[in-house]
N, C-alpha and C positions, 0 to 999 in steps of 0.2 A: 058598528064599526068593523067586525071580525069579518063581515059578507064584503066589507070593498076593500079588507086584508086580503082575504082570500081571492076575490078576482085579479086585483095586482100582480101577487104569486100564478096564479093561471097563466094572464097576461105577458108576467115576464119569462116562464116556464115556455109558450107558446112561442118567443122571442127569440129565445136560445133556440128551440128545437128549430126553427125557421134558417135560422143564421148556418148550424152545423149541416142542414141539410143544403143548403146553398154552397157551401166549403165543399161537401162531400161532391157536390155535383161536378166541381171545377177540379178536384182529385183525380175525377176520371176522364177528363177531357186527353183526347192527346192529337198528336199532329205528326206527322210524316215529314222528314227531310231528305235533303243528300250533301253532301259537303266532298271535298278533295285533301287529299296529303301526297305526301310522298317519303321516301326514306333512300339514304344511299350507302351504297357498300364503298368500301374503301380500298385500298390496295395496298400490296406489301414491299420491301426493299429485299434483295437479295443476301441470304445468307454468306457468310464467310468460312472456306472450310478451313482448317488449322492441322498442319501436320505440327504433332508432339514428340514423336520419337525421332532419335537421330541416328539416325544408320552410317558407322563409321570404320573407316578400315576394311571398305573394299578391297579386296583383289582378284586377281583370272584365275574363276574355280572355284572361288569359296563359296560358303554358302549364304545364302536368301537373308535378308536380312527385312525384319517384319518393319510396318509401314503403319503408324495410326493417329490420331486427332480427336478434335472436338471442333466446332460451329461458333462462331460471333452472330446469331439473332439480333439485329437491330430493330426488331418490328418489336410492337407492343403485346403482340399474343404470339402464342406456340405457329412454328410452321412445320407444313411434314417436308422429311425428307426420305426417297425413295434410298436413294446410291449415292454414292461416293466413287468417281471414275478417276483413276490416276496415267495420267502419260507422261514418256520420257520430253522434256522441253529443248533443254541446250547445257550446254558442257562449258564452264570457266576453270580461269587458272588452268587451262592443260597445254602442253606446246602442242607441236603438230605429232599426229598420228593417234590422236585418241576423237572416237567417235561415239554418237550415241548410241551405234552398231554392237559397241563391248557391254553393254549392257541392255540386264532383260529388267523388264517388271511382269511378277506373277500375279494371278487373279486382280487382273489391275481395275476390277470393280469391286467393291464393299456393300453388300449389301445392309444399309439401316432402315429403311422402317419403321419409322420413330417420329412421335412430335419432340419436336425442338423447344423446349422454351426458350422466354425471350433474354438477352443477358450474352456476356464474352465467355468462352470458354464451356460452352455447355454442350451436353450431348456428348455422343461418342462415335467413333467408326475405326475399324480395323478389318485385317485379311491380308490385303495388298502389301508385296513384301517387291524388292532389290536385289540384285544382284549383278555384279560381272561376270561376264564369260567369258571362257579361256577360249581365244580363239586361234591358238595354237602359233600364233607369231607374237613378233615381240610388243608388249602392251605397256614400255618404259612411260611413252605419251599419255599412259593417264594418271601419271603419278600424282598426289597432290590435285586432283580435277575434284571439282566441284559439278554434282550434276544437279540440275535444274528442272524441277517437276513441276505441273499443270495438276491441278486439283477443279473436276466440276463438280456441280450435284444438280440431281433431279429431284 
């Protein structure tokens, strides 16, 4: 009985090795394809520039008075921003004889440089400063004026 034990064992022994070698063969098969996708970039909404300081108590001659802010980011990630450009806009509350001519803006760009994160109130810029000029006649008309500035950024 031990010689048709042992053939069994052979047998099933000879089995397995058959089988792992059949596995092993289908292990190394392989195949070539090609498939498609795609992916897309998205876009961003324009930041907001924020003047914070408040330049108050002008008059003809005085001096400069500094000009600075922070950004509203409404996008989901940081945006850069190169500058911050300031111009004279328009003049309220003044009667007649007050022009945007009575007044200068210095270094009316700001250089920042900076990512922005996303969020109100972030970031910063300064430089750009105000002031009136004395232009040697009477400047009663800009009493009480309210001047009105244009803020871009690049």
């Amino acid at each position: 009985m031990s010689g048709m034990l042992a053939r069994k064992k052979i047998a099933a022994f000879g089995a397995a090795c058959f089988l792992l070698a059949a596995a092993g063969a289908y292990a190394y098969w392989t195949q070539s394809g090609a498939g498609t996708g795609s992916a897309a970039t998205g876009t961003n909404d324009a930041v907001t520039v924020n003047q914070t300081s408040s330049p108050a108590a002008l008059y003809p001659g005085g001096p400069a008075q500094p000009l600075s802010g922070n950004f509203d980011n409404p996008n989901e990630g940081k945006v850069r921003v190169a500058s911050v450009t300031v111009a004279l806009s328009s003049i309220e509350d003044a009667p007649a004889g007050c022009s945007l001519a009575d007044y200068q803006l210095n270094n009316a760009t700001a250089t920042v440089n900076a990512e922005i994160d996303p969020g109100d109130g972030v970031g910063s810029w300064s430089g750009p400063s105000i002031q009136m000029l004395n232009t040697g006649s009477n400047q009663d008309g800009c009493k009480n004026a309210s001047i009105n500035l244009t803020y871009t950024s690049t």
